[in-house]
C-alpha positions as CSV (number, residue, x, y, z in Angstrom):
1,X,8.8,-8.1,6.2
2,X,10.2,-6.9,2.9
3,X,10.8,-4.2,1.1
4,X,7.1,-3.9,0.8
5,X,6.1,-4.5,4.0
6,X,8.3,-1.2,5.1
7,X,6.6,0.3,2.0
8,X,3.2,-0.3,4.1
9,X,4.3,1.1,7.4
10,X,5.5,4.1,5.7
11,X,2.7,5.4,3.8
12,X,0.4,4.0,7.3
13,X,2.7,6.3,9.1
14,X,2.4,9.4,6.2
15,X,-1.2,9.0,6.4
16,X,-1.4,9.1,9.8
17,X,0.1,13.0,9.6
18,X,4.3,11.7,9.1
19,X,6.4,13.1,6.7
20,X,6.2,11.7,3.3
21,X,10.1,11.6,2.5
22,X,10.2,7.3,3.2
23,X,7.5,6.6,1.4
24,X,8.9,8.1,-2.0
25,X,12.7,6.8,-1.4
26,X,10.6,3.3,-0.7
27,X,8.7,3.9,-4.1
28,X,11.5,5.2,-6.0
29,X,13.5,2.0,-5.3
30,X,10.3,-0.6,-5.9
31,X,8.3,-1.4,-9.0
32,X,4.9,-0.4,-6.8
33,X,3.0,0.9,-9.4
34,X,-0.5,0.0,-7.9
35,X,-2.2,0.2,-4.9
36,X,-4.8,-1.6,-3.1
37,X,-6.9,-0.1,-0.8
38,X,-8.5,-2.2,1.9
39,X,-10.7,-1.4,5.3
40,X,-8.4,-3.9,7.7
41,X,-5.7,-6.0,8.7
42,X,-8.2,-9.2,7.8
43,X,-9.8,-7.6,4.5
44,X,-6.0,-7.8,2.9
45,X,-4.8,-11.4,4.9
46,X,-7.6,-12.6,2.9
47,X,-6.8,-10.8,-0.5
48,X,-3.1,-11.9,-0.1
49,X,-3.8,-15.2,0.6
50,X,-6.4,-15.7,-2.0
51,X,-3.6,-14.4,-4.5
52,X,-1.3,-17.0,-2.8
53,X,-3.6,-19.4,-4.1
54,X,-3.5,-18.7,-7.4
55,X,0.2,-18.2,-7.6
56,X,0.8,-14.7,-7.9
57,X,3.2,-12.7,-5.7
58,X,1.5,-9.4,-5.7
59,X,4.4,-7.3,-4.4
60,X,6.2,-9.0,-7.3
61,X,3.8,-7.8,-9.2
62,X,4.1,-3.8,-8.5
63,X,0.8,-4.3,-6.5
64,X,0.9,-2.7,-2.4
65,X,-2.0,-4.6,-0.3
66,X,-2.5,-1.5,1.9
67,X,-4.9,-1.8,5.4
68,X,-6.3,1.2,5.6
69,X,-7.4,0.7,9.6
70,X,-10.9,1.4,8.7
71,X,-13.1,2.9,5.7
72,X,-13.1,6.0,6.6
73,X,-9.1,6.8,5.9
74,X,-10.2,5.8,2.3
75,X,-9.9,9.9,0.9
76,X,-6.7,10.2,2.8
77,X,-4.8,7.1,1.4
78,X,-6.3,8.1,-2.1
79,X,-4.9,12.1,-1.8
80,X,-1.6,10.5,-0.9
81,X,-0.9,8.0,-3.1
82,X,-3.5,8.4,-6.4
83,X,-2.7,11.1,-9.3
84,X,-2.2,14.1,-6.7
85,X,0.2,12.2,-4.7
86,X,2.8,9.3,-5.8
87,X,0.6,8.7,-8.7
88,X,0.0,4.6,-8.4
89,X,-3.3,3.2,-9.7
């Protein structure tokens, strides 16, 4: 999964009421810088692949594609990680 990947499930899991204490060991030790915010699983197989295609590794690239598990989590995600939280783009 990556270094990433367990980047994901920890900010899923902080969202979802956890403790945020993972999540910013996982950031401090990654160059995330920016995250994408999608509705579902499918919405970011389709961004990541679509990268693929062009020949860019986005979690190279500082970038976390981040399934949100529906649209409505979108204020919770942003509080969390945006200028108020761990401060990515």
């Amino acid at each position: 999964m990556g270094d990433m990947g367990a980047f994901r499930d920890a900010v899923t899991a902080w969202a979802a009421g956890g403790g945020g204490e993972r999540v910013r060991e996982l950031a401090a030790g990654l160059p995330v810088r920016v995250a994408v915010l999608l509705e579902g699983p499918s919405d970011a197989a389709a961004v990541n692949a679509l990268a693929g295609r062009r020949g860019r590794d986005l979690a190279a690239e500082g970038v976390c594609v981040l399934p949100m598990g529906g649209a409505m989590s979108v204020g919770r995600f942003a509080e969390l990680l945006g200028p108020s939280g761990l401060g990515l783009r």
